[in-house]
Structure formats: structure tokens, C-alpha cells
N, C-alpha and C positions, 0 to 999 in steps of 0.2 A: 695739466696746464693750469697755472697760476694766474693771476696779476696784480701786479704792484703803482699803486699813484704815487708817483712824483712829480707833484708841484700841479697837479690837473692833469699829469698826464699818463695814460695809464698805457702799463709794458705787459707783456705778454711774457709770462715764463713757462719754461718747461722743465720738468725735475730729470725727466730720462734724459735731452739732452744736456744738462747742464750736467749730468755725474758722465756723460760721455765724453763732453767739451774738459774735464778734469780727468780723466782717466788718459786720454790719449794727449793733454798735455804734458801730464807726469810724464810720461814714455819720452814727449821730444823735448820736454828739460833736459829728463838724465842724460837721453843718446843723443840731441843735435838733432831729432826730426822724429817725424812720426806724427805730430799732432795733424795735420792735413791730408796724410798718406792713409789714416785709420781712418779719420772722421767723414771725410770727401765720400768714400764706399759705403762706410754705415745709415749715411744720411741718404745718398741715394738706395742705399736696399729699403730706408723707412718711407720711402716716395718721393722725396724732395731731387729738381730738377739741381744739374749744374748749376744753373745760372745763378739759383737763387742760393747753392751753399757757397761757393767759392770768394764769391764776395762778402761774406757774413766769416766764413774763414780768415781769409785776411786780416780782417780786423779786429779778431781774436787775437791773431797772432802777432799783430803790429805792437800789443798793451803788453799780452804775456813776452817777448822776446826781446823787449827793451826792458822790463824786469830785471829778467833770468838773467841779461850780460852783467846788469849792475852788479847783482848777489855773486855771479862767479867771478868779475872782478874783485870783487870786497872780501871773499872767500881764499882768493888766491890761484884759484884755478885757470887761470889765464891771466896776462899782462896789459889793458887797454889804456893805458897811458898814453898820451900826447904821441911820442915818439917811437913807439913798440911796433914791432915787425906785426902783432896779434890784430892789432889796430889797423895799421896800412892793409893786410889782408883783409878784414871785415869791410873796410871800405870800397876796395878795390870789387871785390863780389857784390856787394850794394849798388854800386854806379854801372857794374853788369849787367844788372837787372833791367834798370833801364829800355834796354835793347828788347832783352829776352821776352819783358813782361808783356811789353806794348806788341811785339807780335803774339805772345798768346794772346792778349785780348780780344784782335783783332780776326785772329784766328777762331777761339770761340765763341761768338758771337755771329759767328758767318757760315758756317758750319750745324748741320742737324745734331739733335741729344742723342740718336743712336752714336755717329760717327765718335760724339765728345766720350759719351759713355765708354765705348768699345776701345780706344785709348787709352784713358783713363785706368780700367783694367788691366789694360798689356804693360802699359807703365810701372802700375805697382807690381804684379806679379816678376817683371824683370829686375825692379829693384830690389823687393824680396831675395832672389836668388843671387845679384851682386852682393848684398848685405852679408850674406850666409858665408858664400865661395871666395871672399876677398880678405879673410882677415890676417894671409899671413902674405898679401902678396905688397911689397915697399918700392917705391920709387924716390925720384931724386924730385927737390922743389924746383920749381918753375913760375914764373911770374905767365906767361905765355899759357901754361897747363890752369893758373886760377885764371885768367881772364876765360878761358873755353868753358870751364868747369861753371864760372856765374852765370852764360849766355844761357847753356845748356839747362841748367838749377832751376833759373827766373821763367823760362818757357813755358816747363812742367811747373811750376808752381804758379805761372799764371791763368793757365789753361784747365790746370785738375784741382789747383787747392792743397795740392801736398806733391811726395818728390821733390819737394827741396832739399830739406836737412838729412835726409837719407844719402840722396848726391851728393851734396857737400861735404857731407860729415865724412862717408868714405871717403869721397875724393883727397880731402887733406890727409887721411890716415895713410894714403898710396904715397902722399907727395913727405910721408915724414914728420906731420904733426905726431904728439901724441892724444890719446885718448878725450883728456880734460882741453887738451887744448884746440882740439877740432869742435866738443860740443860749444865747448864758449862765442869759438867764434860762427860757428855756423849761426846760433841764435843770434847775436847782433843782425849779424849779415841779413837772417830773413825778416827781421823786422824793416831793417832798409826795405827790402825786394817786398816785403808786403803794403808799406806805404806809397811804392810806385802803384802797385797791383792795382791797390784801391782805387787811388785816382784815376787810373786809365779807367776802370770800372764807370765811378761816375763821370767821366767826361765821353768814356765813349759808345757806352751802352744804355747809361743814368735811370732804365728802371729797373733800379734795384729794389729789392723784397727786402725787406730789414725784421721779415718773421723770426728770423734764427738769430739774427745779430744779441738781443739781449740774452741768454741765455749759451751761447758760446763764449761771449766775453766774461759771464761770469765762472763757468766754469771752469775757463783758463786760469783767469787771475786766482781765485780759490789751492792750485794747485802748485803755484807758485814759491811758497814759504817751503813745504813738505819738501820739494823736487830739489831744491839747493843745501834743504839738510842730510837729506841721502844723497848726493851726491858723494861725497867723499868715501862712503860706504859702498858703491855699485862694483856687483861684480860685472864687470861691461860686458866681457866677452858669454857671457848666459844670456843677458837682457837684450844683445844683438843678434844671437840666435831666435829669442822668442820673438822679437819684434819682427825681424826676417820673416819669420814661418807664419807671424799672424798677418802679416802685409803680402804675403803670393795669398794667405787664403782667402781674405778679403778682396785681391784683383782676381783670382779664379774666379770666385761669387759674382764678382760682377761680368764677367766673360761669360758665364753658366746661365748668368737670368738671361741677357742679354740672345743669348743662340736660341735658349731653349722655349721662353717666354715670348 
């Protein structure tokens, strides 16, 4: 641990989290999610309660994920123009959130750290294994299927910090996106859903820990350049296996301390 003055005021850095807050970004640039679903688990195995990552999450992910849609629009990897189908979907999952976020909030905040924890766990570990078992199964689009799919998204990412872009990301790959175009939009989408988060955060719980905040947001942003130059290069279907098998092991771990501790 570091720290930095700026302007009189001095930040608090961390070098282990800021290469973790950048490692598990790169993951949910390339795939659509991942940065909350890794970090949420790792930060509570290094001691740190919900309360205080989830919200310091979010707004990592607010900076990094209005980034990333720019660059993959500018890249071509999706179409967010004024009037694109890519676009009405990324909002539509945004204004979801809404609903979803404010009851997780509300939810965790009222609720004990074992019950959040032990969720938390079962959540990754089950989306781990959709991530793995879904990839050759297609469905038809549905305007109906993305509004359930944001309710459901914005919950889990208001409550654990991650589970969004993982649900999302599959979800569009079921409804007939392709690949590049589910990661695009799912990042939009969860910067919407994490701007909601936030603010429920401060309005309805408001003491927030802003220990991790510097040191998340740098490590996001950091990871941002890299993540859209590989992009066009990912072999998806490997990097959703890894990410699958590292997100059940990381929700196992936390089920494991959790029983056994």
C-alpha cells in the first residue's frame, strides 16, 4: 500500500488490488462480465466485508464500461448509433436495473454477511456452470426475455458486485446475439445498472468505505486500452470455458470458508 497527494489530498493505493481490479477487468472487457463476479470473491477471501466491495465495484465499473462500449463501437464490434436495435437493447437492460438494483440494495443492507456471503457463492458457482453448459443452446429474441433477463442481472449485481455480465452476456448469446455483440452490449448496459447501484448505495445506506474505490477504478481503467485491442483476436469459446471454471471455483471457496470457518 501506497499513497498518492493530490491537491492535499492524499489516496490510498494498493498494488495487489489494482493488478486484480485490471486482471479481472480484462476478463469482463473481452467476455461481457467477469470483473465483479472474480473481484466480489477475491476481495472477500482477502477480508474485506460486502458492504464495503460492492459499492467501490460499481464504480469501477461505471468508468471502465462506458469506456469499453465507446472503443467497441469505434472498433466496430457492435452498432450504438441513435437508432440501432444494439443501442435500444443496452437501454432497455439499463432502465431494468432500476427495479433490480434498488431491491438488491435494500436487500443487502437488511440482511446479515453470512446470509450475503453464502449467496453470493451459490450465485457464482451456478453461473460458472450456465457459462460452461450453455454454449450451444439458441433461442429466439424477445423484447419480454431482455426485460426479465435486466430485472434478474441488476439484483445479482446489486447485491454481490458481479453476475451481471455473465447473465447477460449468456442471456443474449441464447436470445441470438452474436458473440462481439452481446459483449458490447452487455458493458454499456452494466455501466447504466452500476450508476443506478451506486446511487442507491449512497442514498440508502450512505456509509460507504471508499478504501478500495481508488485502487479499483485504477485498475480498471489501466485495462482498458489492452482489452479492445485483443478483442478481435479472442478465441471466446476457451476464454468462457476458463472464466466459467475460475467463477464455480472462486463461488465454491467462498461456500467452503463460509461452512467450514
Amino acid at each position: 500500500m501506497f499513497t498518492i497527494d493530490i491537491g492535499g489530498l492524499e489516496i490510498g493505493i494498493s498494488i495487489t488490488i489494482v493488478l486484480l481490479a485490471f486482471i479481472c477487468e480484462l476478463i469482463n472487457s473481452l467476455l461481457g462480465g467477469g470483473h465483479g463476479t472474480l473481484m466480489t470473491p477475491l476481495l472477500i477471501l482477502l477480508g474485506y466485508t460486502p458492504l464495503s466491495i460492492v459499492p467501490a465495484v460499481l464504480l469501477a465499473e461505471i468508468v471502465s464500461g462506458f469506456l469499453v462500449s465507446v472503443a467497441h463501437h469505434k472498433y466496430g464490434n457492435v452498432n450504438f448509433r441513435m437508432d440501432s436495435n444494439h443501442l435500444n437493447v443496452a437501454l432497455v437492460l439499463g432502465v431494468c436495473s432500476v427495479i433490480g438494483v434498488v431491491i438488491a440494495v435494500v436487500t443487502a443492507i437488511n440482511i446479515s454477511t453470512y446470509i450475503l456471503e453464502m449467496y453470493i457463492g451459490i450465485l457464482l458457482t451456478a453461473v460458472g456452470i450456465i457459462m460452461i453448459t450453455s454454449m450451444k443452446i439458441k433461442s429466439t429474441f424477445s423484447w419480454r426475455k431482455v426485460l426479465a433477463l435486466g430485472i434478474f442481472a441488476s439484483f445479482n449485481k446489486g447485491i454481490s458486485g458481479g453476475g451481471y455480465g455473465p447473465i447477460i452476456t449468456v442471456g443474449q448469446l441464447l436470445t441470438g446475439f452474436n458473440s462481439k455483440e452481446s459483449v458490447s452490449i452487455s458493458s454499456l448496459a452494466k455501466s447504466i445498472t452500476c450508476v443506478v447501484g451506486f446511487i442507491a448505495y449512497i442514498l440508502l445506506y450512505r456509509n460507504i468505505d471508499t478504501v478500495l474505490l481508488p485502487s479499483l477504478v485504477m485498475g480498471s481503467i489501466f485495462s482498458v486500452p489492452i482489452s479492445v485491442f485483443v478483442v478481435k483476436r479472442l478465441h471466446e469459446k476457451k476464454l468462457r470455458i476458463l472464466i466459467g471454471a475460475v467463477t464455480i471455483i472462486l463461488g465454491s471457496s467462498t461456500l467452503i470458508r463460509l461452512l467450514l470457518f
